[in-house]
C-alpha positions as CSV (number, residue, x, y, z in Angstrom):
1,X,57.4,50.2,13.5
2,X,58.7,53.3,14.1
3,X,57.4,55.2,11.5
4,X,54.1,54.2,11.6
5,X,54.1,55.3,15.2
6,X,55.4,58.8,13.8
7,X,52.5,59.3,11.5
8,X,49.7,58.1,13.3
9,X,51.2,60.6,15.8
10,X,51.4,63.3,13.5
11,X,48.5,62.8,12.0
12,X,46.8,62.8,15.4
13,X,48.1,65.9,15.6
14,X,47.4,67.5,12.5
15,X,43.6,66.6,13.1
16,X,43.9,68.3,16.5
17,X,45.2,71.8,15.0
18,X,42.4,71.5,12.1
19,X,39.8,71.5,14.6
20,X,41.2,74.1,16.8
21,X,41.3,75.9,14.3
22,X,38.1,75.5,13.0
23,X,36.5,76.0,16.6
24,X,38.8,79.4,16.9
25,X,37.4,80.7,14.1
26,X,33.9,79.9,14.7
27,X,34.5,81.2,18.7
28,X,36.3,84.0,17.6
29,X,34.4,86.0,14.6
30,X,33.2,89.1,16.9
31,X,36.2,90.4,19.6
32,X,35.4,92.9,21.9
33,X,38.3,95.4,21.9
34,X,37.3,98.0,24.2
35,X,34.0,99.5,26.5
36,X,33.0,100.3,29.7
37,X,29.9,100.6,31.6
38,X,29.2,104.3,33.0
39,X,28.8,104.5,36.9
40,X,25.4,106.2,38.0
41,X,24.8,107.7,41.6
42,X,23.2,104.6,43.8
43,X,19.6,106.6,43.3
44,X,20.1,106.7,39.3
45,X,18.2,103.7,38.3
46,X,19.4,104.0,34.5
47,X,22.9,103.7,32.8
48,X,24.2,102.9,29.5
49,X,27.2,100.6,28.1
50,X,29.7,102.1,25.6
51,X,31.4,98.7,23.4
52,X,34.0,98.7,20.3
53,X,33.7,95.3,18.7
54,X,35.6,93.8,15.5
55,X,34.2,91.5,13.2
56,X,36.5,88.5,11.8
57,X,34.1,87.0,9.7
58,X,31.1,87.1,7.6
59,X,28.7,90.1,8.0
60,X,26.2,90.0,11.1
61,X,23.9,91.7,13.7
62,X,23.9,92.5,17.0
63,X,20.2,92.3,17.7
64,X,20.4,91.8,21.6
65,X,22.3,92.1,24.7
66,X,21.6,90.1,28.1
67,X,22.4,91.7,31.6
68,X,21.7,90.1,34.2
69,X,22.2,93.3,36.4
70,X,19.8,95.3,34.9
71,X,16.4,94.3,34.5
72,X,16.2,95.5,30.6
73,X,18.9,95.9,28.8
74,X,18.0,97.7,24.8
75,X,19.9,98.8,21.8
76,X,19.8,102.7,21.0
77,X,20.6,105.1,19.0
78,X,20.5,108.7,18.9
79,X,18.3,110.7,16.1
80,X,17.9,114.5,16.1
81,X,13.9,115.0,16.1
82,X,12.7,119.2,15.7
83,X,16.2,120.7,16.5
84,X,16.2,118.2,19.7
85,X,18.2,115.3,20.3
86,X,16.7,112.1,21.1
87,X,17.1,108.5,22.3
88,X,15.1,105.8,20.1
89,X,15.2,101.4,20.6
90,X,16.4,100.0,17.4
91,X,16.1,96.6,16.6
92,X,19.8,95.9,15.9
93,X,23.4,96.8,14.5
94,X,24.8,95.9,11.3
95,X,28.5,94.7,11.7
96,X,30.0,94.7,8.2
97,X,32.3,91.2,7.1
98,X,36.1,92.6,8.7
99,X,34.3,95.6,9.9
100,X,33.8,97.0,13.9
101,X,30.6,98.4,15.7
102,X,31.5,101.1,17.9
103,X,28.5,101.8,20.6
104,X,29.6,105.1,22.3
105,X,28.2,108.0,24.4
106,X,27.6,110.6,21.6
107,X,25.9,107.9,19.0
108,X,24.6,104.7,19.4
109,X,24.8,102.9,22.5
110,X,23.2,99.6,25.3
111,X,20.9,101.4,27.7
112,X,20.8,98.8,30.6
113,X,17.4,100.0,32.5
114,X,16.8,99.3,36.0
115,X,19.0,98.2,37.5
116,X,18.9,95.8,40.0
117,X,21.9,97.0,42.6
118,X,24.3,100.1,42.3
119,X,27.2,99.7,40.0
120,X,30.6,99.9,41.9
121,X,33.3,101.9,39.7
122,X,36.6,99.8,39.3
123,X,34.3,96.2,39.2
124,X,33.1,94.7,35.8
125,X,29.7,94.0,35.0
126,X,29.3,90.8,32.7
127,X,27.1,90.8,29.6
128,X,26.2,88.5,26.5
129,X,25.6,89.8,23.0
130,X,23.4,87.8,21.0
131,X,23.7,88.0,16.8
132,X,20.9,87.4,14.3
133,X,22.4,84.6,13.5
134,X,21.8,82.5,16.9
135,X,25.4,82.7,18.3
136,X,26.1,84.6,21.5
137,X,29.4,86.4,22.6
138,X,29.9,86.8,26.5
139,X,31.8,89.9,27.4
140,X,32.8,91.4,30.6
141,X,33.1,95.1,31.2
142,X,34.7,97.5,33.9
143,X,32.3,100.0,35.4
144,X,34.2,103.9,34.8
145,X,32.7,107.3,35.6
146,X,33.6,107.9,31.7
147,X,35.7,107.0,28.8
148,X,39.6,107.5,29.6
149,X,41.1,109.2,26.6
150,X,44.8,107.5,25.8
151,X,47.3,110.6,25.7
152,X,47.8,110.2,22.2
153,X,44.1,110.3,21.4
154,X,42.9,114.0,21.7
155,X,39.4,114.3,20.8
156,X,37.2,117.3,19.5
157,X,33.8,117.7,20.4
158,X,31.9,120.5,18.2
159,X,28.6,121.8,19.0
């Protein structure tokens, strides 16, 4: 009796970790791993989002982002036009399979466009990101006057 107590227990569990798992994997395919939303004076009515997502799975797109504190919220990037540097909407990002999409101030970034109450530096702003695919990511983001370079990251800017 004993045993076949054992198993069916075990095997309950063994079903349970399969399909966590599975569910993980599924949940899990597109982790943020850094960004920030910049912090505009109240009367700035404009501001952008700078993200650093990983991909854990197959190839996909980001072709969207939802925020709710902002009354339009569009992908950019940044194309050089006559000697001038300009912002232009694109339709989406390709995220390579085991790749990352990094969205930051001197490339590609979210411009979030009116928006709908001032954003309060040291508070986090909550977003969704929405893949070609159908699936969503929610991600939450803390509002910064700009990026905080790490000690150990020294970065060069040429112009």
């Amino acid at each position: 009796m004993e045993f076949k107590t054992l198993k069916l227990i075990f095997k309950q569990l063994f079903n349970l970790a399969l399909l966590s798992g599975l569910s993980f994997t599924a949940y899990a395919q597109v982790v943020l791993v850094d960004g920030y939303v910049r912090a505009m004076p109240p009367t700035v009515p404009n501001s952008a989002a700078y993200i650093t997502v990983e991909n854990h799975g197959d190839a996909t797109r980001l072709v969207a982002v939802d925020a709710p504190f902002a009354k339009e919220a569009q992908l950019h990037t940044l194309i050089e036009e006559n000697g001038m540097i300009k912002m232009r909407q694109v339709e989406g990002f390709d995220i390579d399979s085991h790749g990352s999409l990094v969205l930051s101030e001197s490339g590609n970034h979210i411009m979030l466009m009116g928006l709908t109450s001032p954003l309060v530096i040291d508070s986090s702003v909550d977003m969704t990101l929405k893949f070609a695919d159908g699936t969503t990511q929610k991600i939450s983001l803390p509002v910064k006057k700009q990026a905080e370079q790490s000690d150990g990251a020294h970065h060069h800017h040429h112009h």
